[in-house]
C-alpha positions in Angstrom: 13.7 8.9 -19.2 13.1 12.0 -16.8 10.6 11.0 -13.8 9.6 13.3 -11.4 8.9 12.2 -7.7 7.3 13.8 -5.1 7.4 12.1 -1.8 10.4 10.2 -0.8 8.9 8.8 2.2 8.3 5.1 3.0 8.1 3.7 -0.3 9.1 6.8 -2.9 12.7 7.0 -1.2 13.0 3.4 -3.0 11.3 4.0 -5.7 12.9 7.1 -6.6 16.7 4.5 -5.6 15.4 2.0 -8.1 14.9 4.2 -10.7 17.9 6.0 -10.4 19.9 2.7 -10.7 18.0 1.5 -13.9 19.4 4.9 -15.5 16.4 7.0 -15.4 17.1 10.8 -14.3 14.9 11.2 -11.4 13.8 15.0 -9.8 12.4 14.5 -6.6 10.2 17.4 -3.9 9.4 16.8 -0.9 8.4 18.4 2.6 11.3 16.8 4.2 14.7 17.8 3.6 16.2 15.3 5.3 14.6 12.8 3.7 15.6 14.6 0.2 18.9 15.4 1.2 19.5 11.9 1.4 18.4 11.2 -2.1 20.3 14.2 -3.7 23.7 12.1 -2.8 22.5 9.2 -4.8 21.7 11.1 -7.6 18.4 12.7 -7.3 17.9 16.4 -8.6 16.5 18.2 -6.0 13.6 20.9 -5.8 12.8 23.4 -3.4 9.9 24.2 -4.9 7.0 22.8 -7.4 8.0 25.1 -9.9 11.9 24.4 -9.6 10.1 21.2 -9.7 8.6 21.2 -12.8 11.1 23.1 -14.7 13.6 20.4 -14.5 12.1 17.5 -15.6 12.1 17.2 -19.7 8.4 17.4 -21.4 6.6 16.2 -21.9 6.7 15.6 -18.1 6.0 12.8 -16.2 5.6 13.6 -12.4 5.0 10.6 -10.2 3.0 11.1 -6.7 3.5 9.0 -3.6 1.4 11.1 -1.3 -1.3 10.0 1.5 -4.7 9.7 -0.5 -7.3 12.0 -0.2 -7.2 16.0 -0.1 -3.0 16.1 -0.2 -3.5 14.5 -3.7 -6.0 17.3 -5.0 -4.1 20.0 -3.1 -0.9 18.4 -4.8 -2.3 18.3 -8.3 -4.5 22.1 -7.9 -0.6 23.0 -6.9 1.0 21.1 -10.3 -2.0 22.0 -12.8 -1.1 26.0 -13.5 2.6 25.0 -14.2 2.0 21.9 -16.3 1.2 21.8 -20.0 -1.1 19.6 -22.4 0.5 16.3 -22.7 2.1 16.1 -19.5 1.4 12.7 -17.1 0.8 12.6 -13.5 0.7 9.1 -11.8 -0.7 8.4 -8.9 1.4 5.7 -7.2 -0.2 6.0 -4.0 -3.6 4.1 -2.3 -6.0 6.4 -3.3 -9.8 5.7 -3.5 -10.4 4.6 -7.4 -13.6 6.8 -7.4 -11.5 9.8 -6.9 -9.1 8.7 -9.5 -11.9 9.0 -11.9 -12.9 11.9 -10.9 -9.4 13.7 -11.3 -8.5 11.6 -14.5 -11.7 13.4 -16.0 -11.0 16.8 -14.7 -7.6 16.8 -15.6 -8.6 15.3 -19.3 -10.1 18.9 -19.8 -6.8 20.6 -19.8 -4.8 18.0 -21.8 -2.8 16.4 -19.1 -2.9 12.6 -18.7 -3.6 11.0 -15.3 -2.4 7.4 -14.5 -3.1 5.1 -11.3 -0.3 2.7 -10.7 -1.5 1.0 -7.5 1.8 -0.3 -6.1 2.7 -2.9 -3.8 6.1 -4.5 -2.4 6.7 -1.5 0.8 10.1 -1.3 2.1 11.5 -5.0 -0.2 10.5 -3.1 -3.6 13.8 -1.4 -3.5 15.6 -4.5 -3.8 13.0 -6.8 -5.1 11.1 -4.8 -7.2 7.3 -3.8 -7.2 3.9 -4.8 -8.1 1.9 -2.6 -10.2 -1.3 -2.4 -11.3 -1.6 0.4 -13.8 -5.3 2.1 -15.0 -5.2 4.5 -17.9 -5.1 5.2 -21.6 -3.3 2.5 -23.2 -1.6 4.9 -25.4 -0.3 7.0 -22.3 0.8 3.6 -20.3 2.4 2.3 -23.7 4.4 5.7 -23.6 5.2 5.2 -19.5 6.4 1.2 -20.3 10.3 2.1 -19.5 9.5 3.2 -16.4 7.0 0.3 -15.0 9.5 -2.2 -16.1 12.2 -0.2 -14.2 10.2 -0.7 -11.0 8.6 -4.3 -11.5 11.0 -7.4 -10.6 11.4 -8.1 -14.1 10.3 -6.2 -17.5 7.7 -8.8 -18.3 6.6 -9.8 -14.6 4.8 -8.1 -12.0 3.2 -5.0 -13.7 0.8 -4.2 -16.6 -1.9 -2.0 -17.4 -5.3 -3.7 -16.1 -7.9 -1.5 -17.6 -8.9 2.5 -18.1 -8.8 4.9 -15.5 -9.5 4.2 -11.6 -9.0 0.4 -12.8 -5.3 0.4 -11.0 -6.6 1.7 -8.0 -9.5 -0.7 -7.7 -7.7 -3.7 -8.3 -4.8 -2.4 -5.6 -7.9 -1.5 -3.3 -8.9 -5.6 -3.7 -5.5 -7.1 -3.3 -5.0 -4.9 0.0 -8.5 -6.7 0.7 -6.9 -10.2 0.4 -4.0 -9.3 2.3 -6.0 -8.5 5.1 -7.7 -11.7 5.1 -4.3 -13.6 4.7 -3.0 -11.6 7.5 -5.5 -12.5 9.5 -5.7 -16.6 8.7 -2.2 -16.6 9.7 -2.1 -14.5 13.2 -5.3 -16.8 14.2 -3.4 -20.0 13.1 0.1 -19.5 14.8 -2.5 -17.9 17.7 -3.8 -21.7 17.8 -0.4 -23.2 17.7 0.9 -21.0 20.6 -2.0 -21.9 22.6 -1.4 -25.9 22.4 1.0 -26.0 25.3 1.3 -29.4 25.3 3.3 -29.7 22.1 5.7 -26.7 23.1 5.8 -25.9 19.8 8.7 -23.9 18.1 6.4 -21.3 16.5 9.2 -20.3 14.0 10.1 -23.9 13.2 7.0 -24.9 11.9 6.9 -21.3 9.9 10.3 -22.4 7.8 8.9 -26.0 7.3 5.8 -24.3 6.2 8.1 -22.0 3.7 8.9 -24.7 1.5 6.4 -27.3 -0.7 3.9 -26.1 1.7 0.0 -24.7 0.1 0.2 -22.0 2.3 3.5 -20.9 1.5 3.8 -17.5 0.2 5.7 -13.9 1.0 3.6 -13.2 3.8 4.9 -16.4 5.6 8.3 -15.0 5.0 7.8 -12.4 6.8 6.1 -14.2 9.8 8.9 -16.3 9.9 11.7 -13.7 9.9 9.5 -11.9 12.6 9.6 -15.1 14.9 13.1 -15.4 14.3 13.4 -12.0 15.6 11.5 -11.8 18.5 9.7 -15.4 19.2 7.0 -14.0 21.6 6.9 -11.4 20.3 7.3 -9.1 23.5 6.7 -5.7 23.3 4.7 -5.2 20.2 0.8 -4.4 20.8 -2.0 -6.0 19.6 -3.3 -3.1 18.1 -3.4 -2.9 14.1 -3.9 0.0 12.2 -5.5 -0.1 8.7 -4.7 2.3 5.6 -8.6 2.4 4.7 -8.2 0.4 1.7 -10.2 -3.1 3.4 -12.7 -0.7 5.0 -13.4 0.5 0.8 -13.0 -3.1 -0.2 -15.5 -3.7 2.1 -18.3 -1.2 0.8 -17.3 -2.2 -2.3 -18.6 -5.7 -1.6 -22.0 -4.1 -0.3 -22.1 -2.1 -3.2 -22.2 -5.0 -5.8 -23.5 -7.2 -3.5 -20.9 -9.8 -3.7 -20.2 -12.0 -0.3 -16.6 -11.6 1.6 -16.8 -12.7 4.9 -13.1 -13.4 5.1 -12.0 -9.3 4.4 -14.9 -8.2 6.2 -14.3 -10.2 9.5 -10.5 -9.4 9.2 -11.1 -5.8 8.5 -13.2 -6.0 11.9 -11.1 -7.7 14.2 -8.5 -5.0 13.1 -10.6 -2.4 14.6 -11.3 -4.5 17.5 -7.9 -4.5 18.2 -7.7 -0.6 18.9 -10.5 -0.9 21.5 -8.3 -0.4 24.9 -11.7 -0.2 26.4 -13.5 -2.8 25.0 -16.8 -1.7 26.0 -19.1 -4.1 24.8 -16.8 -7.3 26.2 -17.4 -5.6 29.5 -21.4 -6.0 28.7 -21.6 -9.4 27.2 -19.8 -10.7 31.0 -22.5 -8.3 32.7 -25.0 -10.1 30.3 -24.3 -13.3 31.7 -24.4 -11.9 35.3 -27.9 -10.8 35.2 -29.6 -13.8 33.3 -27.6 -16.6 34.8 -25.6 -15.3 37.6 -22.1 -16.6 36.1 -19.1 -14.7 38.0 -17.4 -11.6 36.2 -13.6 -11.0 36.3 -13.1 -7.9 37.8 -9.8 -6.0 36.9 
């Protein structure tokens, strides 16, 4: 089957691998021709240019986008729309907002061209692992797309299927990247804990491999931690500053929204953004807080 690809970054390099090696025929664009120039000598047809683009790929065409969410995706799309034709597919592979998914599904319903969500997780393990996704969109159309998804997911039957109409994909990618958060965050305050108990002298990667096995809190991201301990056990050098991709700030209106309690996300989302503040401005007032109404000492730096 013919896929199109355009982004080969991060995650659609891979992608675009793993396809290729499952026997699909893969054209791929992108801004970097590095980053394509790599992929042409594993067998990706290149394109210079969205209509080069376009015209290679077999219709009806299915053109799959791993872009940054937001305006590159409509820019992208107002870029595809004059050279596609009715019964074309664009899927949207990337972490876009779901109400913006609906909104282009329904524009782009107008001119005949079908628009899917595949929210997709594994980052830079899907290659060899395979990935997880959650696919929104006409079941007819997903039916259609099914060689493709199983190409991607760890196994035809496992890790992918089509979880409701569109936006549906991106909403329930939006909530999983929720959860992480709060996984992430359970774990860095727990091996935080452990680190701190001096006493014990604890082998903070030990206790992550014994933890790997039989364990209830066992899982992928515990893998990881452990393989990062193993790598660097104090982890020297790396900040404590996290960045967020915006999906657990909309999981977190999402929550208001419907009313629906999550401390757990909503806390983790925060203590991510306290981790940027280099200033931390309103520390420095609770300790001048304490000075004025009971005279305790401040640290000065």
């Amino acid at each position: 089957m013919d896929v199109g690809m355009i982004g080969m970054g991060r995650m659609g390099g891979p992608m675009a691998q793993r396809l290729l090696k499952q026997g699909h025929r893969v054209a791929g664009f992108a801004r970097s021709a590095d980053a394509l120039g790599q992929l042409e000598e594993e067998g990706v047809v290149p394109a210079a240019s969205f209509e080069e683009f376009v015209n290679t790929l077999a219709s009806p065409r299915i053109v799959w986008l791993m872009i940054p969410a937001g305006a590159p995706v409509d820019e992208t799309i107002a870029a595809l729309l004059p050279l596609l034709e009715s019964d074309d597919t664009i899927i949207d592979g990337g972490n876009s907002n779901y109400k913006d998914t609906q909104r282009r599904g329904q524009m782009l319903r107008a001119s005949g061209i079908h628009y899917v969500d595949a929210g997709t997780s594994g980052g830079v393990w899907g290659l060899e692992n395979g990935y997880s996704i959650m696919v929104g969109g006409d079941e007819e159309v997903v039916a259609r797309l099914r060689p493709i998804f199983e190409a991607l997911a760890p196994a035809a039957d496992k890790g992918w299927g089509r979880v409701g109409p569109s936006g549906a994909g991106h909403f329930t990618k939006m909530i999983h990247n929720g959860i992480e958060y709060g996984m992430m965050q359970a774990y860095g305050e727990g091996f935080a804990l452990m680190r701190h108990k001096t006493e014990f002298d604890l082998d903070l990667h030990q206790v992550a491999e014994i933890w790997r096995d039989g364990s209830v809190v066992q899982s992928w991201l515990l893998d990881l931690a452990a393989a990062a301990l193993a790598e660097n056990p104090g982890l020297e050098g790396i900040a404590p500053y996290v960045p967020d991709s915006g999906e657990g700030r909309w999981t977190v209106a999402e929550a208001i929204d419907l009313d629906v309690a999550a401390p757990v996300i909503t806390l983790a989302l925060l203590q991510r953004l306290q981790s940027r503040d280099s200033e931390a401005f309103s520390n420095k007032l609770l300790s001048a807080l304490r000075n004025q109404f009971g005279g305790h000492e401040m640290k000065k730096t």
